[in-house]
CHARMM-style PDB file with segment names, atoms N, HN, CA, C and O in Angstrom:
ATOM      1  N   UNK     1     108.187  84.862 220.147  1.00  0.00      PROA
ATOM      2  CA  UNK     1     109.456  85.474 220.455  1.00  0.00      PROA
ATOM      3  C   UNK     1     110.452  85.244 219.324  1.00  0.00      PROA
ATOM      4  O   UNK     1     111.340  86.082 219.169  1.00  0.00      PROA
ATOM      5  N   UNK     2     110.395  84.345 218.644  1.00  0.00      PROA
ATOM      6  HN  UNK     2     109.673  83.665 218.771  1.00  0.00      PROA
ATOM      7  CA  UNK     2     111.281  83.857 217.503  1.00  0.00      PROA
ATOM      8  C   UNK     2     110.644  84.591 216.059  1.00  0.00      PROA
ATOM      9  O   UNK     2     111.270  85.006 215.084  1.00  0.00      PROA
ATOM     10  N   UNK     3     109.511  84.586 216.256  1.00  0.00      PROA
ATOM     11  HN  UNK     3     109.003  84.248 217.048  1.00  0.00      PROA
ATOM     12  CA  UNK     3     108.523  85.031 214.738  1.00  0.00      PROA
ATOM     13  C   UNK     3     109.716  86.785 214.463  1.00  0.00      PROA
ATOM     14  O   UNK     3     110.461  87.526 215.104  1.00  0.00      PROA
ATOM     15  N   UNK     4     109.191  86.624 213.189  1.00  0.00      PROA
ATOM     16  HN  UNK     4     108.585  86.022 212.668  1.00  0.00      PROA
ATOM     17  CA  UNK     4     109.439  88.554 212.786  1.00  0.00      PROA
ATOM     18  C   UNK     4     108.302  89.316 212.562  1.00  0.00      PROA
ATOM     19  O   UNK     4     107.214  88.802 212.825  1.00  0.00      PROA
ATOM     20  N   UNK     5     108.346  90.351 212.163  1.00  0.00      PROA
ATOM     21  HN  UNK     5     109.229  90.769 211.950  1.00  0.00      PROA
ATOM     22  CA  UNK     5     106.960  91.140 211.492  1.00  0.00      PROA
ATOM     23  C   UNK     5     106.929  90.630 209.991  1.00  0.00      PROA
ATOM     24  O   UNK     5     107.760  90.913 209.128  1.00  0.00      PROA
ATOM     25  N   UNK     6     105.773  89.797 209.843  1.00  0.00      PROA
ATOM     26  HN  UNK     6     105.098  89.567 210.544  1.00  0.00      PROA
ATOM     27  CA  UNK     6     105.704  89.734 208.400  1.00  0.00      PROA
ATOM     28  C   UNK     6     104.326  89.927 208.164  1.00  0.00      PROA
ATOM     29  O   UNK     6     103.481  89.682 209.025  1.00  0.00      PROA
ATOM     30  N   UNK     7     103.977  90.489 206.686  1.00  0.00      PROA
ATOM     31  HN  UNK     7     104.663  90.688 205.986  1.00  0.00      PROA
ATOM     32  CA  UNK     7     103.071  89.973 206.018  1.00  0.00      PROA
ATOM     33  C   UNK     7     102.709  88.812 205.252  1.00  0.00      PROA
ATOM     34  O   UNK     7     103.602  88.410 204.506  1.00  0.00      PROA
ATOM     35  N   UNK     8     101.684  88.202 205.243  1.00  0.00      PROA
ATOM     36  HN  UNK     8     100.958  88.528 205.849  1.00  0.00      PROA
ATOM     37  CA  UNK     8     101.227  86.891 204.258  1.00  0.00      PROA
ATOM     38  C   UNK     8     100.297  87.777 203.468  1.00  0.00      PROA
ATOM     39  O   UNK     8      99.352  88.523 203.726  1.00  0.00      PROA
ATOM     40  N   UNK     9     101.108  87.296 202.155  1.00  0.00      PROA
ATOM     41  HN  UNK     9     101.875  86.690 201.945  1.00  0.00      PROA
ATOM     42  CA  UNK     9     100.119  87.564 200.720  1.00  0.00      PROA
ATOM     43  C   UNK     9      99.418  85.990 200.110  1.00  0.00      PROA
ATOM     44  O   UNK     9      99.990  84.901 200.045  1.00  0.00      PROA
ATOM     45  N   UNK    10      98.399  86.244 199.827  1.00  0.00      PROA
ATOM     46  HN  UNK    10      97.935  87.128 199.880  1.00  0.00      PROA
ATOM     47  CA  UNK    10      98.032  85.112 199.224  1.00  0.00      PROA
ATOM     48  C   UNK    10      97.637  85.775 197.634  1.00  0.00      PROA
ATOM     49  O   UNK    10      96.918  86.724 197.322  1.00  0.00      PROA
ATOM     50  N   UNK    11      98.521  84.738 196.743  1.00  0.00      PROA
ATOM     51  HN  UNK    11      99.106  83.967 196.996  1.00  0.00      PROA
ATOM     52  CA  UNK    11      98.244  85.387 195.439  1.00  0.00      PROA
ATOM     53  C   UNK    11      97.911  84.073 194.268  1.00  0.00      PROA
ATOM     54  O   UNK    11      97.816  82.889 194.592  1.00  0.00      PROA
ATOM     55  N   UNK    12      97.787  84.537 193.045  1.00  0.00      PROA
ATOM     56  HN  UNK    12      97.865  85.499 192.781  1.00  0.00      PROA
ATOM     57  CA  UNK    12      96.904  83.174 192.047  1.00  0.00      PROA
ATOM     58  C   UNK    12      98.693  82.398 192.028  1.00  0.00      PROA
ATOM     59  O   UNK    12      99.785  82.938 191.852  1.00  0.00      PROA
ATOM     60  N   UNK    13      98.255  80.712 192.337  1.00  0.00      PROA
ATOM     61  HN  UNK    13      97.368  80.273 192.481  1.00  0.00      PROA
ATOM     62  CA  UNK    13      98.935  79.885 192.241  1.00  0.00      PROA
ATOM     63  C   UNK    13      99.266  79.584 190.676  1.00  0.00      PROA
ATOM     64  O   UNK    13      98.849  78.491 190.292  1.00  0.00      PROA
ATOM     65  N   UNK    14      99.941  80.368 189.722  1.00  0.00      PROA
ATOM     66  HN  UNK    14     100.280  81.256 190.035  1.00  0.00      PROA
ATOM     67  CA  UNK    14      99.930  79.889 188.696  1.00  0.00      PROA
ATOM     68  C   UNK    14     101.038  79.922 188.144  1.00  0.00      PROA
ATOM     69  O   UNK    14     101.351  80.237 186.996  1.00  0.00      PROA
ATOM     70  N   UNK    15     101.978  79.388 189.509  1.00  0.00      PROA
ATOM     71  HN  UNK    15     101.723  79.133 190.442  1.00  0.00      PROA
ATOM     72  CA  UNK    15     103.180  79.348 189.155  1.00  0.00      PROA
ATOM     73  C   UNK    15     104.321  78.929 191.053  1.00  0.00      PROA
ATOM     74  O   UNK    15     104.081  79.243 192.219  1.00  0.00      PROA
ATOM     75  N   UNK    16     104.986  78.471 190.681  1.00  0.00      PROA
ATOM     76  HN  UNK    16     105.181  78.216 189.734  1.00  0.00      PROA
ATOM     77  CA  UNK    16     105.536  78.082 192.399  1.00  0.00      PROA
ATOM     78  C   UNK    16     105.850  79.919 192.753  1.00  0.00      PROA
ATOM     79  O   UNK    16     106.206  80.895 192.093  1.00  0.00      PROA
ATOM     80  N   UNK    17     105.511  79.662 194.028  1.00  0.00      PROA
ATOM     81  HN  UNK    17     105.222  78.869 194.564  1.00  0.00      PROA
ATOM     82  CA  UNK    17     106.108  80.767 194.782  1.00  0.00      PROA
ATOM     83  C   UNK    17     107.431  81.115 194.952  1.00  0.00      PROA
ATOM     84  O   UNK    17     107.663  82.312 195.127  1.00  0.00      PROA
ATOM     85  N   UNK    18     108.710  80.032 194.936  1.00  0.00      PROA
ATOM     86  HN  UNK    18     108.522  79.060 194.795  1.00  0.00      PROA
ATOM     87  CA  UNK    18     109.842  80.562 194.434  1.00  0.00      PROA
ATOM     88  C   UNK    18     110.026  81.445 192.761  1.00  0.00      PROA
ATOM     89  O   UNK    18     110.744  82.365 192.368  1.00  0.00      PROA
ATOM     90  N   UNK    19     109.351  80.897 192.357  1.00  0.00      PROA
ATOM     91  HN  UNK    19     108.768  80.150 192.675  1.00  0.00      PROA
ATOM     92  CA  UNK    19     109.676  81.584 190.485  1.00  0.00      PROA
ATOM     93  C   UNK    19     109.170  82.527 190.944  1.00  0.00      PROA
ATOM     94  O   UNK    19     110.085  83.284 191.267  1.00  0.00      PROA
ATOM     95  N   UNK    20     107.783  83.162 191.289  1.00  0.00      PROA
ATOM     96  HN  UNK    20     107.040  82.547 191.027  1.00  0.00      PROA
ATOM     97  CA  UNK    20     107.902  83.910 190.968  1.00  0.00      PROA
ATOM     98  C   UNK    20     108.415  85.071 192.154  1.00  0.00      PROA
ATOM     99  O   UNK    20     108.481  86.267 191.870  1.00  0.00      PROA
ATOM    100  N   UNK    21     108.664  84.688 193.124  1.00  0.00      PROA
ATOM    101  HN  UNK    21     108.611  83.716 193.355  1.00  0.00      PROA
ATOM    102  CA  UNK    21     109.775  85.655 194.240  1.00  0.00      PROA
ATOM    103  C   UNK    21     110.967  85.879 193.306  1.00  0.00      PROA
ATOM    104  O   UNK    21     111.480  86.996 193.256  1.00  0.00      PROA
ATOM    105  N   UNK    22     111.566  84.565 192.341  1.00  0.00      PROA
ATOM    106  HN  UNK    22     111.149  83.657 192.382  1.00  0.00      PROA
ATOM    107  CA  UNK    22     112.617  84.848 191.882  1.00  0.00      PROA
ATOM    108  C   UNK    22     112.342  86.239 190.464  1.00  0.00      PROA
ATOM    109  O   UNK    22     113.225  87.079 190.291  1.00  0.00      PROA
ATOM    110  N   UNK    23     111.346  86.251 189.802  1.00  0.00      PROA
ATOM    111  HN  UNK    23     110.629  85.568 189.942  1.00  0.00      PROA
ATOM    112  CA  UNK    23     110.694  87.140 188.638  1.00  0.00      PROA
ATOM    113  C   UNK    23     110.756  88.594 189.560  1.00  0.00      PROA
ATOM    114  O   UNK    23     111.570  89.441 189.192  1.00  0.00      PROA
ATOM    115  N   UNK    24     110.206  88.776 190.325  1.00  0.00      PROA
ATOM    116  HN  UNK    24     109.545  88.088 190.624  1.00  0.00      PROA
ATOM    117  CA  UNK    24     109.870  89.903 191.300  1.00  0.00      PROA
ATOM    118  C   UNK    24     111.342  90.487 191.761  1.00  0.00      PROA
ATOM    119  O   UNK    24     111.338  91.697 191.987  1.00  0.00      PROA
ATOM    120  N   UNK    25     112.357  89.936 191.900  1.00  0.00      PROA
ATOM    121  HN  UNK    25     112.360  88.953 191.717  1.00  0.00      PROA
ATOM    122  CA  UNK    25     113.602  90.358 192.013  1.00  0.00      PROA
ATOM    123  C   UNK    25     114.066  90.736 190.673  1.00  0.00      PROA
ATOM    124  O   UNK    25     114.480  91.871 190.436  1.00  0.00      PROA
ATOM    125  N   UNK    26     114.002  89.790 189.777  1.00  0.00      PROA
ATOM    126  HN  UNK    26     113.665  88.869 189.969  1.00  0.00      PROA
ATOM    127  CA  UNK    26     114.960  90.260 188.340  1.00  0.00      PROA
ATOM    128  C   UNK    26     114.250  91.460 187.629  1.00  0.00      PROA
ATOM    129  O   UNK    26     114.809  92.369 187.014  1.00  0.00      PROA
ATOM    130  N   UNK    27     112.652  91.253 187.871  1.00  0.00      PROA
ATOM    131  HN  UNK    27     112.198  90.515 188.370  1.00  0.00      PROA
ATOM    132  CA  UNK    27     111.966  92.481 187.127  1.00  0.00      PROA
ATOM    133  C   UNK    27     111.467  93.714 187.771  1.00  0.00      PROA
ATOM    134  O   UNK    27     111.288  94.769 187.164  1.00  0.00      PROA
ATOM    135  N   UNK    28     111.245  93.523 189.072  1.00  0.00      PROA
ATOM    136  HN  UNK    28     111.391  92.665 189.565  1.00  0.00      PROA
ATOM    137  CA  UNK    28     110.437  94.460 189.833  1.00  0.00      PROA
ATOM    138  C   UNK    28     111.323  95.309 190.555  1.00  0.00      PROA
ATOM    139  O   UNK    28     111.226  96.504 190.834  1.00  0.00      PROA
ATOM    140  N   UNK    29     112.479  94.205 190.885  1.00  0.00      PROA
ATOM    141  HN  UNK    29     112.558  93.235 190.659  1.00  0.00      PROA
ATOM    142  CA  UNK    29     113.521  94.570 192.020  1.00  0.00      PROA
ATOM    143  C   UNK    29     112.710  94.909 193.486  1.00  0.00      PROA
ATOM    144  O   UNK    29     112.905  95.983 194.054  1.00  0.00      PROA
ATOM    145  N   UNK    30     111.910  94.022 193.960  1.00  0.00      PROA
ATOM    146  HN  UNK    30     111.752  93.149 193.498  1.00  0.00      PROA
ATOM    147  CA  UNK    30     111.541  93.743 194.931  1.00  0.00      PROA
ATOM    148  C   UNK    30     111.696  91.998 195.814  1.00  0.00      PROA
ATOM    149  O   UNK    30     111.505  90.993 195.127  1.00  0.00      PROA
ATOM    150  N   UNK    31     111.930  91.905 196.822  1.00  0.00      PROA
ATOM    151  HN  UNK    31     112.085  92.720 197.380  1.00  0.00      PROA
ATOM    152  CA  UNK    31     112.910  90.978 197.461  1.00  0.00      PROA
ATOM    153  C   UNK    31     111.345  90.486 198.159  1.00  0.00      PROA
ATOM    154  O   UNK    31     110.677  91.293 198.806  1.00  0.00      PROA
ATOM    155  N   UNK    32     111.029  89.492 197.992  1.00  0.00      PROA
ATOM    156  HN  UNK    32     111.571  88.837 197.467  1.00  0.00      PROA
ATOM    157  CA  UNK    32     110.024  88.940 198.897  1.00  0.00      PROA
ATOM    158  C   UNK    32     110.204  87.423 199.353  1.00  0.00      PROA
ATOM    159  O   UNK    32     110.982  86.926 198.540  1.00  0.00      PROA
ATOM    160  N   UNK    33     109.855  86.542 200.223  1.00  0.00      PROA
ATOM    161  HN  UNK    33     109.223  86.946 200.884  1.00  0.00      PROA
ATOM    162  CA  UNK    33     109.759  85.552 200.642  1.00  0.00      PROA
ATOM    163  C   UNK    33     108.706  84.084 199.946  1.00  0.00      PROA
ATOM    164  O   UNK    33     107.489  84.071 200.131  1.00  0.00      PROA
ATOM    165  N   UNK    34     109.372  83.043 199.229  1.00  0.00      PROA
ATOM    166  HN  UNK    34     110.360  83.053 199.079  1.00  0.00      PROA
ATOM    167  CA  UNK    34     108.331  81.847 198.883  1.00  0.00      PROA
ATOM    168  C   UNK    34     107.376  81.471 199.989  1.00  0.00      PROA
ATOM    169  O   UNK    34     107.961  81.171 201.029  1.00  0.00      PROA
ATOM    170  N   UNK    35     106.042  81.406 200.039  1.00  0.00      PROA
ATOM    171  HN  UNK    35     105.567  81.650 199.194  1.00  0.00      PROA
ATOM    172  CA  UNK    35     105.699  80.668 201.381  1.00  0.00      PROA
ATOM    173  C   UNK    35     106.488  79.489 201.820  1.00  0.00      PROA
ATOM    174  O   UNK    35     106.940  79.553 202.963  1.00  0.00      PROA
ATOM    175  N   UNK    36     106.746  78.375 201.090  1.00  0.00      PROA
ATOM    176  HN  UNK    36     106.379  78.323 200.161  1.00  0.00      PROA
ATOM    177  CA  UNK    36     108.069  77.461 201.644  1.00  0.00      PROA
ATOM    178  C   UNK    36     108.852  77.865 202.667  1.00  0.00      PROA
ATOM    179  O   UNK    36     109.051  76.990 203.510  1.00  0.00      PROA
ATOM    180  N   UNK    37     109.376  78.949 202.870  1.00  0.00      PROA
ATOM    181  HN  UNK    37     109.215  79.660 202.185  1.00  0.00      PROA
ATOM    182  CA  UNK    37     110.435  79.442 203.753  1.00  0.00      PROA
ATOM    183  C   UNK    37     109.342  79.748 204.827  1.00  0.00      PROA
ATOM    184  O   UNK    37     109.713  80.197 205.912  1.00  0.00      PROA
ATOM    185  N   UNK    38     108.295  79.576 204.638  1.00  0.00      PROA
ATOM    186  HN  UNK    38     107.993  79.211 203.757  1.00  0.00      PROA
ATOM    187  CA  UNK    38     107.694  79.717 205.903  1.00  0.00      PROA
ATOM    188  C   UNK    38     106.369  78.963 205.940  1.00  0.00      PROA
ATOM    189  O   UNK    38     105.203  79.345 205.846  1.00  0.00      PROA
ATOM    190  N   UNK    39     107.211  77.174 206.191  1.00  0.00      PROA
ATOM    191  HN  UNK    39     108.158  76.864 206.267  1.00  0.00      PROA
ATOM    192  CA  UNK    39     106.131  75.866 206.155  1.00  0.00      PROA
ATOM    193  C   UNK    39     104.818  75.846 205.223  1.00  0.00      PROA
ATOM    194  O   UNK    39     104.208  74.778 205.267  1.00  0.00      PROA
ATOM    195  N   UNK    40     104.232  76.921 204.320  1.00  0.00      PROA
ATOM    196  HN  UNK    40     104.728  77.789 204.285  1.00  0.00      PROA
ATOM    197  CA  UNK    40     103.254  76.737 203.591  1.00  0.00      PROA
ATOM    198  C   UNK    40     103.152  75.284 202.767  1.00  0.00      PROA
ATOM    199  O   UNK    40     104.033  74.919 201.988  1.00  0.00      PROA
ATOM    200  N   UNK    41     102.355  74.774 202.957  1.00  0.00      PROA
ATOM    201  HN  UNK    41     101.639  75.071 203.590  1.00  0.00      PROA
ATOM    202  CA  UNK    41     102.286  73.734 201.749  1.00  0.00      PROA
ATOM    203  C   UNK    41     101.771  73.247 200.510  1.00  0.00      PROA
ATOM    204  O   UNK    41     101.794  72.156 199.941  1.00  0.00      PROA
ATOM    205  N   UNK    42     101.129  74.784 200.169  1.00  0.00      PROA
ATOM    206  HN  UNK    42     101.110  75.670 200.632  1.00  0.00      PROA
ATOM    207  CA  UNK    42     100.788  74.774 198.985  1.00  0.00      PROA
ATOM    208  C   UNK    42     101.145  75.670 198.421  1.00  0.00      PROA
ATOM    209  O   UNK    42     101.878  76.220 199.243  1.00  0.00      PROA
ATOM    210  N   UNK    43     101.159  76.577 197.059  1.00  0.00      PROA
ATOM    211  HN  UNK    43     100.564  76.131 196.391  1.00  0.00      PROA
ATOM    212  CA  UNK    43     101.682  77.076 196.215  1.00  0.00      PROA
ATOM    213  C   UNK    43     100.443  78.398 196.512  1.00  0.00      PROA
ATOM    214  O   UNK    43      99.291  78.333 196.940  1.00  0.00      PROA
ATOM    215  N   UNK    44     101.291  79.555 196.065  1.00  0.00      PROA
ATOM    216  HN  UNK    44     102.227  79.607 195.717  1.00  0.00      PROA
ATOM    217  CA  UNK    44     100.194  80.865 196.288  1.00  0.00      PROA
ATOM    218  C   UNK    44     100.476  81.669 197.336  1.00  0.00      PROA
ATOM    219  O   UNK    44      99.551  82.449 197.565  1.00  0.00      PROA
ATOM    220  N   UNK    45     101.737  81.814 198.317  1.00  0.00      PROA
ATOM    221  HN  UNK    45     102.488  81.181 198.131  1.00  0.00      PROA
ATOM    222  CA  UNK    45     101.768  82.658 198.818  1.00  0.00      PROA
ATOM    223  C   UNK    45     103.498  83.142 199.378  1.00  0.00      PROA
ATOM    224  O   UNK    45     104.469  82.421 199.607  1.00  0.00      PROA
ATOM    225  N   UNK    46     103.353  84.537 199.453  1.00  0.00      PROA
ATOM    226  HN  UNK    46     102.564  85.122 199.267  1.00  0.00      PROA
ATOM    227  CA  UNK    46     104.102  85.345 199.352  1.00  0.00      PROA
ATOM    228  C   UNK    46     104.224  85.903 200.930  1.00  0.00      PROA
ATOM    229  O   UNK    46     103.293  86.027 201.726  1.00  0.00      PROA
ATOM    230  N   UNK    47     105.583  86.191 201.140  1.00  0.00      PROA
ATOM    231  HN  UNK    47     106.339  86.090 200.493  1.00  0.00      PROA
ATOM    232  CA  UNK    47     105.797  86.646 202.950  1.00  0.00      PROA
ATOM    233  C   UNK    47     106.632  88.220 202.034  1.00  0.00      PROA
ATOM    234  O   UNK    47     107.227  88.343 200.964  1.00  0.00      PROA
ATOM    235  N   UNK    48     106.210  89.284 203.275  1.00  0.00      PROA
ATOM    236  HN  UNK    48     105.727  89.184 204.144  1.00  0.00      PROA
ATOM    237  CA  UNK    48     107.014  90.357 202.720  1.00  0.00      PROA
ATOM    238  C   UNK    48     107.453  90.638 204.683  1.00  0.00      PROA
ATOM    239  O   UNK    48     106.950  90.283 205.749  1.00  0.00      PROA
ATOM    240  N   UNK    49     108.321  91.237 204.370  1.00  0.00      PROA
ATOM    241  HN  UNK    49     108.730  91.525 203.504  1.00  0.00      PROA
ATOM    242  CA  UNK    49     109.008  91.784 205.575  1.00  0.00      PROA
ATOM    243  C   UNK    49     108.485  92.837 206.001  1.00  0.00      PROA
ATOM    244  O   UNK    49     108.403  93.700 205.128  1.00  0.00      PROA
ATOM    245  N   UNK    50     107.859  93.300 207.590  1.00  0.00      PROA
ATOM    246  HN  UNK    50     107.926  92.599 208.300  1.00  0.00      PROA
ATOM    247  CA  UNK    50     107.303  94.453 207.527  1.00  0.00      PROA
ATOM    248  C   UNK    50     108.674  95.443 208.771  1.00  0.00      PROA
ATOM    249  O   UNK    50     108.534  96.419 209.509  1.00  0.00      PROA
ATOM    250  N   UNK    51     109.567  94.783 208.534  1.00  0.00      PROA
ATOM    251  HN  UNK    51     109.681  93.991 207.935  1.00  0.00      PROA
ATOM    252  CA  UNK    51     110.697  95.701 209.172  1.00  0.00      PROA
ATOM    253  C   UNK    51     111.433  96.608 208.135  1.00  0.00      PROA
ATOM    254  O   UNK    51     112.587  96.395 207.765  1.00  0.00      PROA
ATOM    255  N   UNK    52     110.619  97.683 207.684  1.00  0.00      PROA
ATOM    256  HN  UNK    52     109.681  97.856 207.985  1.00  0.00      PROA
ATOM    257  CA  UNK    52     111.672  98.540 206.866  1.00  0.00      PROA
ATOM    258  C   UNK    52     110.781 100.096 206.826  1.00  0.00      PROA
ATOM    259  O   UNK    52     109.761 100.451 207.417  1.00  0.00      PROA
ATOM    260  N   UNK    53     111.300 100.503 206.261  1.00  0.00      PROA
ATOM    261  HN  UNK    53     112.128 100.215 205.780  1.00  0.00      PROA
ATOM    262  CA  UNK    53     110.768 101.800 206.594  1.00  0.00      PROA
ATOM    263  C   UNK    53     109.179 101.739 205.544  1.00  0.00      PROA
ATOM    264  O   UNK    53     108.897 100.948 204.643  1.00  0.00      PROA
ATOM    265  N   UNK    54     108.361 102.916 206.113  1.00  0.00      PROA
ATOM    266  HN  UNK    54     108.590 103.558 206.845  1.00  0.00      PROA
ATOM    267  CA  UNK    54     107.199 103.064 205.507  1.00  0.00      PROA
ATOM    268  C   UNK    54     107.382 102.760 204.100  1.00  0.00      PROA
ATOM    269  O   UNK    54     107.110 101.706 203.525  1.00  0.00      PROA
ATOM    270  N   UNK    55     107.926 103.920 203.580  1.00  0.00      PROA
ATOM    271  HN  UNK    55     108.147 104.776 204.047  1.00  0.00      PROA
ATOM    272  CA  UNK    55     108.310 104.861 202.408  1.00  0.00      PROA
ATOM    273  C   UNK    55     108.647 103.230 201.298  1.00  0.00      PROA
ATOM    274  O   UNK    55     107.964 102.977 200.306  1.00  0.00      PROA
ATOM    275  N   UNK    56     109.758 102.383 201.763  1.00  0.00      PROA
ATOM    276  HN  UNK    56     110.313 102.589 202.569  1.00  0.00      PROA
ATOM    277  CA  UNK    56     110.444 101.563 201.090  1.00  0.00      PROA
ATOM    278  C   UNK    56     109.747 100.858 201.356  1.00  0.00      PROA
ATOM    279  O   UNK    56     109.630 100.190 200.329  1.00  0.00      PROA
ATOM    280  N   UNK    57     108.967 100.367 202.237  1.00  0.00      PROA
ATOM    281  HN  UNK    57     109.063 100.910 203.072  1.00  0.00      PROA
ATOM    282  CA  UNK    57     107.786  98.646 201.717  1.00  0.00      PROA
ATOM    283  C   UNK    57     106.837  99.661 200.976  1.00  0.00      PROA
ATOM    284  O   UNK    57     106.610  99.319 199.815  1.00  0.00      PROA
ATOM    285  N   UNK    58     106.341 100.615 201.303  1.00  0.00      PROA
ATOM    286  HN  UNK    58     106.525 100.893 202.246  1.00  0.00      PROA
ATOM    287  CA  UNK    58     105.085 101.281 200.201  1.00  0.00      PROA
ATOM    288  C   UNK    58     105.536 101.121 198.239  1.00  0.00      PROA
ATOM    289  O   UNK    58     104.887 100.734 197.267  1.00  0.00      PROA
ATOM    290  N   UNK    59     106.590 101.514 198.377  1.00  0.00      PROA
ATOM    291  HN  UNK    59     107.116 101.828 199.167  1.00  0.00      PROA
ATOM    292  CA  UNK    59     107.546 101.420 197.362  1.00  0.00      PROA
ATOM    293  C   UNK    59     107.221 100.220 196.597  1.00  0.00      PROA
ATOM    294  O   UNK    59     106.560 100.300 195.561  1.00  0.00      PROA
ATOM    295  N   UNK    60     107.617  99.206 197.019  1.00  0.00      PROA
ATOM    296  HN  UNK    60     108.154  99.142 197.860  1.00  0.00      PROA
ATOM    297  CA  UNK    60     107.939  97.460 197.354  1.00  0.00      PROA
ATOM    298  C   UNK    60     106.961  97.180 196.405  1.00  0.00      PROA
ATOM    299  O   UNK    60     107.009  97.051 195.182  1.00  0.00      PROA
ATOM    300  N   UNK    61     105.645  97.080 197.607  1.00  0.00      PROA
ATOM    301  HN  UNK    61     105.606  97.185 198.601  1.00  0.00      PROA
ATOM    302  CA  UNK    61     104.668  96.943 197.195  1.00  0.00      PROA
ATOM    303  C   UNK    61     104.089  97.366 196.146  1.00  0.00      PROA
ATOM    304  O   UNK    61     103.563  96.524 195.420  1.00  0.00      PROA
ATOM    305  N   UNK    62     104.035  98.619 195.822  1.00  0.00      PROA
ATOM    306  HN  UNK    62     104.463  99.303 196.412  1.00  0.00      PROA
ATOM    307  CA  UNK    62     103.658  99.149 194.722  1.00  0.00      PROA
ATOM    308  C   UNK    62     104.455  98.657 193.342  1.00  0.00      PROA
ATOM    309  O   UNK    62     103.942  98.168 192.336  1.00  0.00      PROA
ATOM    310  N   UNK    63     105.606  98.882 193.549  1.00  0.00      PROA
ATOM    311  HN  UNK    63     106.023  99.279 194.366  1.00  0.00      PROA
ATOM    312  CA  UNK    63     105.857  98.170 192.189  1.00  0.00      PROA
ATOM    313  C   UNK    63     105.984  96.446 192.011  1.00  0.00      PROA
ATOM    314  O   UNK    63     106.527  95.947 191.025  1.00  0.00      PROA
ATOM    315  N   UNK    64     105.419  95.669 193.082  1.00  0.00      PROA
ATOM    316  HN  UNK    64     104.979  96.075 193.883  1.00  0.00      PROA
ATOM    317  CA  UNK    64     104.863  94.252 192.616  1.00  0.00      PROA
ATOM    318  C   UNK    64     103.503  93.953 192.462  1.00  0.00      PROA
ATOM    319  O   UNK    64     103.054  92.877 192.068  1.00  0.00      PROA
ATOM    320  N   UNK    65     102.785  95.067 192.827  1.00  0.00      PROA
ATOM    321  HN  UNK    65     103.149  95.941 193.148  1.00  0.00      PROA
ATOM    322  CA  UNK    65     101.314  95.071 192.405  1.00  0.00      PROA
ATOM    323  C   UNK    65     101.355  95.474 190.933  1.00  0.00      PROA
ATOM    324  O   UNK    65     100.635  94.970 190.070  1.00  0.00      PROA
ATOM    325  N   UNK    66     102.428  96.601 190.689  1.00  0.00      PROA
ATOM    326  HN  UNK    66     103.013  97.010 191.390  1.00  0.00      PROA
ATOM    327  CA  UNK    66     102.221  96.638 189.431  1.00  0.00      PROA
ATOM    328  C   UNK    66     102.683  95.618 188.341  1.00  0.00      PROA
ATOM    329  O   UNK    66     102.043  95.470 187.300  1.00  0.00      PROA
ATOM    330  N   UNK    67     103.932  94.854 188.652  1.00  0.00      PROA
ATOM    331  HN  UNK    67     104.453  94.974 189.497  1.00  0.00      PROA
ATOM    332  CA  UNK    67     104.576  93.818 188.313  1.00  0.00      PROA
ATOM    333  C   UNK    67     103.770  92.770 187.697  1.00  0.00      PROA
ATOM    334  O   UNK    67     103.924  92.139 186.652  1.00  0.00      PROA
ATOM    335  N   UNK    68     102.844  92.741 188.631  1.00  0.00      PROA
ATOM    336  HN  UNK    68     102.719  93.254 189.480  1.00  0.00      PROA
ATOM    337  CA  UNK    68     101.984  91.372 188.670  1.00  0.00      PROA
ATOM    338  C   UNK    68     100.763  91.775 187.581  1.00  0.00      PROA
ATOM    339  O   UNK    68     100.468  91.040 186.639  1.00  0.00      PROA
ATOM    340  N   UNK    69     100.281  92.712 187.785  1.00  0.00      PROA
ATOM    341  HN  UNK    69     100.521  93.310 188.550  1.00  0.00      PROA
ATOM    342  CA  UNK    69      99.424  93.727 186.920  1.00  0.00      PROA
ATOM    343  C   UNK    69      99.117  93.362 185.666  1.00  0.00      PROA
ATOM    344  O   UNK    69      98.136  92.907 185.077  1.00  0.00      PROA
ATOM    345  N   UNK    70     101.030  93.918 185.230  1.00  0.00      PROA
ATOM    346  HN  UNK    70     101.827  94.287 185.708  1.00  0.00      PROA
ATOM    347  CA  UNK    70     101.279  93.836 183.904  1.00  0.00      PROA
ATOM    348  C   UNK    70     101.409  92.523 183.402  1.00  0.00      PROA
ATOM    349  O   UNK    70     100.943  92.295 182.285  1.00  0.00      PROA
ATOM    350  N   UNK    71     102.108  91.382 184.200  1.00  0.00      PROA
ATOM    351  HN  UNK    71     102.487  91.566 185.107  1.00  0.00      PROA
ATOM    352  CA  UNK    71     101.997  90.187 183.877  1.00  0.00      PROA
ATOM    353  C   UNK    71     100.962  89.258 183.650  1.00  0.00      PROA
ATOM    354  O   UNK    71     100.987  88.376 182.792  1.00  0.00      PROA
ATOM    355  N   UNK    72      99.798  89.547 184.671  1.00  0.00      PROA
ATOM    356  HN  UNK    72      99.778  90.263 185.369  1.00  0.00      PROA
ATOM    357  CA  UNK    72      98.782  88.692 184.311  1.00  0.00      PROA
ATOM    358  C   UNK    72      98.182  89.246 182.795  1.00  0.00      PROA
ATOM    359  O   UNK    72      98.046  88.472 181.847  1.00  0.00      PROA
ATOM    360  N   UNK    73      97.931  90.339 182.738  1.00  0.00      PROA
ATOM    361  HN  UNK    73      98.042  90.968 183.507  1.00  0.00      PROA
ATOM    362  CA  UNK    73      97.589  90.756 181.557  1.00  0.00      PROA
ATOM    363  C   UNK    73      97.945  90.524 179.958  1.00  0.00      PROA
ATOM    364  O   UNK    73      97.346  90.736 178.904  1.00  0.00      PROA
ATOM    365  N   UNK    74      98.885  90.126 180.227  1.00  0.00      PROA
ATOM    366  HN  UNK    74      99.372  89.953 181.083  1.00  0.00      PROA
ATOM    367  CA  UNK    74      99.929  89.330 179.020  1.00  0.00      PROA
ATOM    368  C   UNK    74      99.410  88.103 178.233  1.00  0.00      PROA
ATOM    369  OT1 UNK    74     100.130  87.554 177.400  1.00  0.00      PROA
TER     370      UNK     74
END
C-alpha cells in the first residue's frame, strides 16, 4: 500500500549508483533513482518510475540506454 510502481534495473557496478543517476541527469536528462533510496546494499542498481506516460518513460529509457551505450564504449 505504501510501495509505488517502479522498475529495478540492475546495471555494471562500475561506479556508485548515485554518480551515475547524477551523470544520467546532467547528460541524458533523464531523472532516475540510486538503489540506496530504495535499501539496496550494494552498488548496481537503478529504480525508474513507472508512473508517467508511455511515450515519456519510452523516451527515458531510450536515451539512457543510449547514454550508457556511448559511455561504456569510451
Amino acid at each position: 500500500m505504501e510501495g509505488g510502481w517502479n522498475a529495478v534495473l540492475r546495471v555494471p557496478a562500475v561506479e556508485s549508483d548515485e554518480d551515475l543517476a547524477i551523470r544520467l541527469v546532467r547528460h541524458a536528462q533523464v531523472s532516475v533513482h540510486p538503489g540506496h533510496f530504495y535499501d539496496f546494499t550494494g552498488e548496481g542498481y537503478l529504480v525508474l518510475s513507472l508512473i508517467t506516460e508511455p511515450e515519456v518513460f519510452r523516451e527515458g529509457v531510450m536515451r539512457m540506454l543510449d547514454y550508457m551505450g556511448k559511455s561504456i564504449t569510451r
